[in-house]
Steps between C-alpha positions, in 0.01 A plus 500: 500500500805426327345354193285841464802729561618312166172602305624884575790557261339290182252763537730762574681393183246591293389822624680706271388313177143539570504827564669580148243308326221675734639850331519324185143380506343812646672731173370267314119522611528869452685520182322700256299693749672814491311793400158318562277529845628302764356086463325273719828349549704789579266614780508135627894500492555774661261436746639173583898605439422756795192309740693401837480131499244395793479150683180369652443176684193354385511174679719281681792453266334718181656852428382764250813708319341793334600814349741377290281403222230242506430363867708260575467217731663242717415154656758365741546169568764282763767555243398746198294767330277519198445838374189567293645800252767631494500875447695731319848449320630801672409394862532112490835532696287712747198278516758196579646651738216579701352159415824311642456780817160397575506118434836394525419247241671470139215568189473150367165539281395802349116516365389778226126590518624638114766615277487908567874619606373666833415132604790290335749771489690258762480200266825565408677505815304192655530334235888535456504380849323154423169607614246272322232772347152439455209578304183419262643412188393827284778690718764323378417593110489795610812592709697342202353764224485872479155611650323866357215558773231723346404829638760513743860502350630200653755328248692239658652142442663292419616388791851251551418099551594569892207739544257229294250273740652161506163367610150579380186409511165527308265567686533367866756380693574403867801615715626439929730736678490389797176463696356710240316336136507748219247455252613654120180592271515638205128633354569599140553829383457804792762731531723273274443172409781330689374650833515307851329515793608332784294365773718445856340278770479413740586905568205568294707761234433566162743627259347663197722673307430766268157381471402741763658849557441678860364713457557662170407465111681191365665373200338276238811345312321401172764430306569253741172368460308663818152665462253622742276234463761282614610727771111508632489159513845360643364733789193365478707117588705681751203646725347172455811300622558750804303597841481849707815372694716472207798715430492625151854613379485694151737564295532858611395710791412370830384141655102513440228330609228269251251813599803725311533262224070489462549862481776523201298185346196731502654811364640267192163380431364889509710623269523200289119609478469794465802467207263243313182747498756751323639231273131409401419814389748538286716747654920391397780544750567858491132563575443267723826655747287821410231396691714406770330217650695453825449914616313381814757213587851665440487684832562158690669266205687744307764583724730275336716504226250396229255796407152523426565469141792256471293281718155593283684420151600134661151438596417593144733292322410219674154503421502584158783211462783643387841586676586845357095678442396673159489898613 
């Protein structure tokens, strides 16, 4: 124990730092917002600024953080943790804290499923601490430039060399903690195109990220290279790659199950669709919200914080090819 009591102050140390540049970063995303209808982002801030952060044992030695951001979680092994995420700036000495609590293991790798701040807004404070960060290689770019995220009014980056993967990948990589193998894959542009999914086994976990929202409308980062084709198909790898006993862990919302993620997959593809029909005939952006081609759907997926429309425009975009749509 006495070599972990030492990990406590180094983080400790650091606590008030982060939380200045937290504040700093979070002005920043809503700078130039005033006087307009509340973002994407705001919503999702202030959801996750005021969410109570939750802890769920999945398996023997894996933990789910959420509520603080993206879902965070934790593999334990005989003498350390690897966090996949890392939250949000404002919480990271939070989520550490209640990491250290439940593991009573020092973070020694940190994996990124992708660059978005409610999922690296820890970088920072890991990596201060000498926590080697990982991710596919796109993530990197794009931590280290400033990031405009159509549709939603995320503007972000760039981040300080600390926060920056040290490690990355293309598009697979292998991983142990423990008794556990983590399998990195990276299938081209979905929600970004620098997204992970991980695959845990033996436990029989999958870790996807952003790629799949539960249950609610997601985000389609196109600047960023993601699409809805791509999203449709990395999903299309993942249910292939899983079984009905797997654990699914989204990015948001709740552990699911692969009948859950068939289920998003499937409303992706029905929209994607019904969006096409629309586009075929002609009918541009503004008319094709018009027609409002999720009505029957929003009851159950639109509970989130991307609308109807926000979500409708994305789907749009990315069919028509370009990252900011003709009106």
């Amino acid at each position: 124990m006495n070599a972990l009591q030492k990990v406590r102050p180094l983080f400790a140390s650091l606590q008030m730092l982060i939380f200045a540049v937290g504040i700093v970063e979070t002005v920043s995303r809503a700078a130039g917002q005033a006087g307009t209808s509340e973002t994407v982002i705001q919503k999702a801030t202030e959801q996750f600024e005021n969410s109570p952060l939750q802890i769920t044992s999945l398996d023997r030695g894996i933990y789910i953080f959420s509520g603080d951001g993206g879902d965070v979680t934790a593999i334990v092994d005989d003498g350390s943790t690897l966090l996949i995420d890392s939250g949000l700036p404002s919480r990271t000495t939070e989520l550490n804290a209640a990491v250290f609590k439940t593991t009573m293991r020092p973070v020694t790798r940190l994996v990124n499923t992708h660059w978005h701040f409610d999922h690296t807004g820890g970088n920072t404070y890991f990596g201060s601490s000498g926590v080697a960060i990982i991710a596919q290689e796109n993530v990197k770019q794009q931590l280290s430039s400033v990031q405009d995220v159509t549709f939603v009014g995320l503007r972000d980056g760039h981040y300080p060399s600390q926060a920056l993967p040290g490690v990355t990948y293309s598009s697979s990589m292998t991983l142990r903690q423990g008794a556990q193998r983590l399998t990195l894959e990276n299938y081209g542009s979905a929600h970004t195109n620098g997204d992970t999914v991980i695959y845990i086994a033996p436990a029989n976990v999958a870790v996807v990220g952003d790629i799949f929202s539960n249950h609610v409308y997601p985000i389609i980062d196109l600047v960023s290279g993601g699409s809805i084709d791509g999203m449709i198909h990395s999903l299309d790898r993942i249910l292939a790659q899983t079984d009905e006993q797997t654990k699914i862990v989204p990015g948001h919302g709740p552990v699911a199950t692969r009948a859950d993620l068939q289920d998003y997959r499937d409303m992706l593809a029905q929209v994607r669709q019904r969006i096409k029909d629309l586009i075929a005939a002609g009918k541009t952006m503004d008319e094709v919200v018009g027609a409002a081609p999720t009505k029957d759907l929003n009851a159950k997926w639109g509970g989130g914080y991307v609308t109807a429309d926000v979500f409708t425009k994305m789907v749009f975009s990315s069919l028509v090819g370009i990252s900011s749509a003709r009106r």
